[in-house]
C-alpha positions as CSV (number, residue, x, y, z in Angstrom):
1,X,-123.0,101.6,1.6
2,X,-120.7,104.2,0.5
3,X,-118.3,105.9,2.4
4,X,-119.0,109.3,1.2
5,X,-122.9,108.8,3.3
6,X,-122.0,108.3,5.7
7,X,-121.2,110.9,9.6
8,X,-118.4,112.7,9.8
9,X,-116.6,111.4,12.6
10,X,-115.0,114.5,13.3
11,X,-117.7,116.5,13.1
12,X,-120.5,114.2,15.1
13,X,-117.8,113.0,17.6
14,X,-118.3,109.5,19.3
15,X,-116.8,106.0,19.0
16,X,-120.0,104.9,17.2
17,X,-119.4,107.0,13.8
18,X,-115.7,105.9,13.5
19,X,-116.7,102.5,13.9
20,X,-119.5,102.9,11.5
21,X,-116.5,104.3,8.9
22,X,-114.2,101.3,9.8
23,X,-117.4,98.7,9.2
24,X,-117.9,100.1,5.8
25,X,-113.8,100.2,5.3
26,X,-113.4,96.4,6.7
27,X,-116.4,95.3,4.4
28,X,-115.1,96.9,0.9
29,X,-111.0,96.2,2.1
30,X,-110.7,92.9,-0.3
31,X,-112.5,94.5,-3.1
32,X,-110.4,97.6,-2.6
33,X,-106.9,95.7,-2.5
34,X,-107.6,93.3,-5.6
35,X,-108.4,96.8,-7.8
36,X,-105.8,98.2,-6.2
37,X,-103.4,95.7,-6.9
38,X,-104.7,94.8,-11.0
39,X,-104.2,98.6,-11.2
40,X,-100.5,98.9,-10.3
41,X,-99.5,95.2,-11.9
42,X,-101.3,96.6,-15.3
43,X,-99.6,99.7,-15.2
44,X,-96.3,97.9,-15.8
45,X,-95.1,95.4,-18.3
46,X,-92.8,93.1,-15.6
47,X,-92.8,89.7,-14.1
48,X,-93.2,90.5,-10.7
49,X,-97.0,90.4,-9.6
50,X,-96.4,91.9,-6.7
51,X,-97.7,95.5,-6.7
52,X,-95.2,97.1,-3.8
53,X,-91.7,95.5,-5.4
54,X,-92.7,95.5,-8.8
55,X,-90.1,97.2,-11.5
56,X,-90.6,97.5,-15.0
57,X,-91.4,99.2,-18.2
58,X,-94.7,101.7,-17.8
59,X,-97.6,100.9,-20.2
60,X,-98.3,104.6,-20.7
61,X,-101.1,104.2,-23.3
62,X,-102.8,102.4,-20.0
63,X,-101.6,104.8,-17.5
64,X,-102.8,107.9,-20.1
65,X,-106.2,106.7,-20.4
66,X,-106.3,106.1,-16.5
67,X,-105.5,109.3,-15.9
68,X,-107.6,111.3,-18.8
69,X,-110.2,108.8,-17.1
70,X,-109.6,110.4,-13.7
71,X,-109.4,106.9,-12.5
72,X,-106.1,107.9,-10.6
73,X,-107.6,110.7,-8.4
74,X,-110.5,108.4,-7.7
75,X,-108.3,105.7,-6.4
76,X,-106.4,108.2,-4.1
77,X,-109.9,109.8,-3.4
78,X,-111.1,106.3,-1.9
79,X,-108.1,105.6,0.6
80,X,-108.0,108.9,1.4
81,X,-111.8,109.4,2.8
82,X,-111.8,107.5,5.6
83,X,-109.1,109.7,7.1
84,X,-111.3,112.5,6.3
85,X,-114.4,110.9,8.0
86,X,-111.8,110.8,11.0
87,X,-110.7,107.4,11.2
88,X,-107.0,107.9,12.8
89,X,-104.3,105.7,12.1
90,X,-103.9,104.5,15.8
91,X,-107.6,103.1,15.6
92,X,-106.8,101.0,12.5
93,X,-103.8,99.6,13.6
94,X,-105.8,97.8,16.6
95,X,-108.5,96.9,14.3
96,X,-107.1,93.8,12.9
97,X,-104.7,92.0,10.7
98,X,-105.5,93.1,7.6
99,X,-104.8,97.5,8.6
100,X,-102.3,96.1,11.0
101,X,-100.1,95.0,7.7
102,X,-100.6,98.3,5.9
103,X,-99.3,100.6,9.0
């Protein structure tokens, strides 16, 4: 399923639309977080594989095609619709573990 199908939560109101968004959120999260993740460590030549500390030199010829690619706006596209289908902050941090980390 693809997030961009599916109600607007803001426009159709009720709990059932935001939890259909956060289903479809919970289901593609792994997937999401792995390309996420390859994404930033690739971007940088370093030693550190973790994407949120990492520090080193930028691989622009990677980070150019990315972008001529549009793959950057796309990435900032997907975390950004579920906000937009009006999934609130304060509903995914008592959604689980995994949202509860990113808040």
């Amino acid at each position: 399923r693809e997030l961009s199908n599916l109600p607007d939560f803001l426009e159709h109101g009720g709990e059932a639309c935001e939890e259909a968004v956060l289903l479809v959120v919970k289901d593609c999260y792994e997937d999401m977080k792995y390309a996420l993740h390859k994404l930033v460590v690739n971007c940088s030549a370093g030693s550190d594989p973790d994407p949120m500390s990492r520090d080193g030199i930028p691989n622009r010829l990677l980070q150019k095609v990315l972008r001529e690619l549009g793959v950057i706006d796309l990435c900032i596209d997907v975390v950004r619709l579920p906000f937009q289908k009006g999934v609130n902050l304060d509903g995914l941090a008592g959604s689980g573990d995994q949202f509860r980390r990113l808040i």
